[in-house]
C-alpha positions as CSV (number, residue, x, y, z in Angstrom):
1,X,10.5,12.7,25.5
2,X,10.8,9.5,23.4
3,X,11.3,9.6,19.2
4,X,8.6,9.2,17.4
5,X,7.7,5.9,15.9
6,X,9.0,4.8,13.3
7,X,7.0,2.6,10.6
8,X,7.0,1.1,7.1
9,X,3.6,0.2,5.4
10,X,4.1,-3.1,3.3
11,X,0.9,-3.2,1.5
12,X,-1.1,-4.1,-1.6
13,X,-2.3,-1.5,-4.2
14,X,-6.2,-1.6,-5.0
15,X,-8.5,1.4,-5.9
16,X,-11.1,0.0,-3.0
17,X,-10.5,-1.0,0.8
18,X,-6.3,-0.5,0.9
19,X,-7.0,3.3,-0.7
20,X,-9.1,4.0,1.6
21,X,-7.2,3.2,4.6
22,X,-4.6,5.3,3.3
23,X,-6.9,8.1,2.4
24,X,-8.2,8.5,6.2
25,X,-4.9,7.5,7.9
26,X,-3.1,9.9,6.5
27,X,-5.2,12.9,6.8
28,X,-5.4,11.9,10.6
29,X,-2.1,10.4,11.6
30,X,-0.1,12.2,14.5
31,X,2.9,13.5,12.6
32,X,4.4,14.5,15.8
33,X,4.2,10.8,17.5
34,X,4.4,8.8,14.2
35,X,7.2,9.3,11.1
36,X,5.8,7.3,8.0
37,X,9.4,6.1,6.4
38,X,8.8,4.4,3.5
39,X,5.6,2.4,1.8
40,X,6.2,-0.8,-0.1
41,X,3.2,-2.0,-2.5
42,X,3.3,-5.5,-3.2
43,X,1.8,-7.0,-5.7
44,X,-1.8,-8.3,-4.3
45,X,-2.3,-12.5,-3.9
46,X,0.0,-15.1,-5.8
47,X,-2.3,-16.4,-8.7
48,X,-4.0,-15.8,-11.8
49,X,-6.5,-13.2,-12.9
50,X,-8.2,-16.0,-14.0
51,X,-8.3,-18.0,-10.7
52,X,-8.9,-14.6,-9.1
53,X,-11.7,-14.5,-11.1
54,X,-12.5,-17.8,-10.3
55,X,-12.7,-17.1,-6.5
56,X,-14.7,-13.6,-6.6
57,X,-18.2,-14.7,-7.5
58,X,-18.2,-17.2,-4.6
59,X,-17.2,-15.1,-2.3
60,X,-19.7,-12.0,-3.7
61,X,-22.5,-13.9,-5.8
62,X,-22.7,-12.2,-9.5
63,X,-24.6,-9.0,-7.7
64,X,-21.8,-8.2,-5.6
65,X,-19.2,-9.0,-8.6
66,X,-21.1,-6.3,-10.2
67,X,-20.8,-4.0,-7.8
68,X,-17.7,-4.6,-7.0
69,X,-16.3,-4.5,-10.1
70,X,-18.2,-1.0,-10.7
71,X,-16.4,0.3,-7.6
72,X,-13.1,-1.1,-9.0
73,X,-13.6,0.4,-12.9
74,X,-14.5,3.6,-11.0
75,X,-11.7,3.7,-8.8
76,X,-9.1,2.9,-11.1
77,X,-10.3,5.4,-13.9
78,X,-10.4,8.1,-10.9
79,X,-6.5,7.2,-10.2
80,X,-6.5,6.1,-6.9
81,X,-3.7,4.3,-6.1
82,X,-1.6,3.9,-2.8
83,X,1.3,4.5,-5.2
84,X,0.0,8.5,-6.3
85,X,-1.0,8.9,-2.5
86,X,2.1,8.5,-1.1
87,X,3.9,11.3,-3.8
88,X,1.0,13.8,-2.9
89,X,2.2,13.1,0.4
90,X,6.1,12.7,-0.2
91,X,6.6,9.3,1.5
92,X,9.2,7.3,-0.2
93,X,8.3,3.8,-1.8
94,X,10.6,1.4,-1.5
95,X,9.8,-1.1,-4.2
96,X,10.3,-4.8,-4.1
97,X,10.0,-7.9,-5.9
98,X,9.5,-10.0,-2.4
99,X,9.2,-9.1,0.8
100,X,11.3,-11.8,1.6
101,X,14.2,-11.1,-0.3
102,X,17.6,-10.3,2.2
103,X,18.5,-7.3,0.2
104,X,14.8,-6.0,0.8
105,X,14.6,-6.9,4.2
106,X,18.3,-5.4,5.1
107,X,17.1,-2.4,3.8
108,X,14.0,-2.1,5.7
109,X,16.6,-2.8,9.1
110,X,18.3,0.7,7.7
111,X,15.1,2.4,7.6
112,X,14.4,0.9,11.0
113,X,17.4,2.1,13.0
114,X,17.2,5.5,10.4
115,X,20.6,4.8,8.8
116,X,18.9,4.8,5.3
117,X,16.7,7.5,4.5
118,X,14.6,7.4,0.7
119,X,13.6,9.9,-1.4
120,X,10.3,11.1,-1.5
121,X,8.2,10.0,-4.5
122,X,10.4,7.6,-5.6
């Protein structure tokens, strides 16, 4: 029998769709086939709040920013966060300023080939 797979989530925190994901995946993942090593949550697009702010109401129209924004307030005063998920469920975070960055990336190789192990919770 072949080891289980190895992976490392590089995501994005938001109380919304990301969450979500994480709050279904992880209930229902095969520990047995699938060992979650580390989650990194970057920081979400490269601009402004106020160009983000910009760029919602096209995409949504001013109902959908309201709603959206209601699901977002509610979601963030309810804590949910990739971040607290993954201490509930011990997986390591491996923080990092860029994805890019060699020291980041060398590390994720460790994790890769299991030579590096993080803490839980981190």
């Amino acid at each position: 029998m072949q080891g289980r797979l190895r992976v490392h989530f590089v995501t994005e925190d938001d109380p919304l769709y990301v969450v979500r994901f994480f709050e279904v995946f992880l209930a229902r993942y095969p520990p047995e086939d699938l060992e979650i090593v580390g989650i990194t949550v970057a920081a979400p697009f490269r601009e402004s709040r106020l160009a983000t702010a910009g760029r919602i109401p096209r995409l949504y129209g001013l109902v959908g920013v309201c709603r959206l924004g209601a699901r977002f307030a509610l979601g963030s005063l309810r804590g949910r966060s990739i971040v607290r998920l993954a201490r509930r469920h011990g997986i390591p975070l491996l923080p990092a300023t860029s994805v890019n960055d060699p020291t980041y990336v060398a590390r994720v190789r460790m994790l890769r080939t299991g030579r590096d192990r993080l803490r839980g919770g981190a």
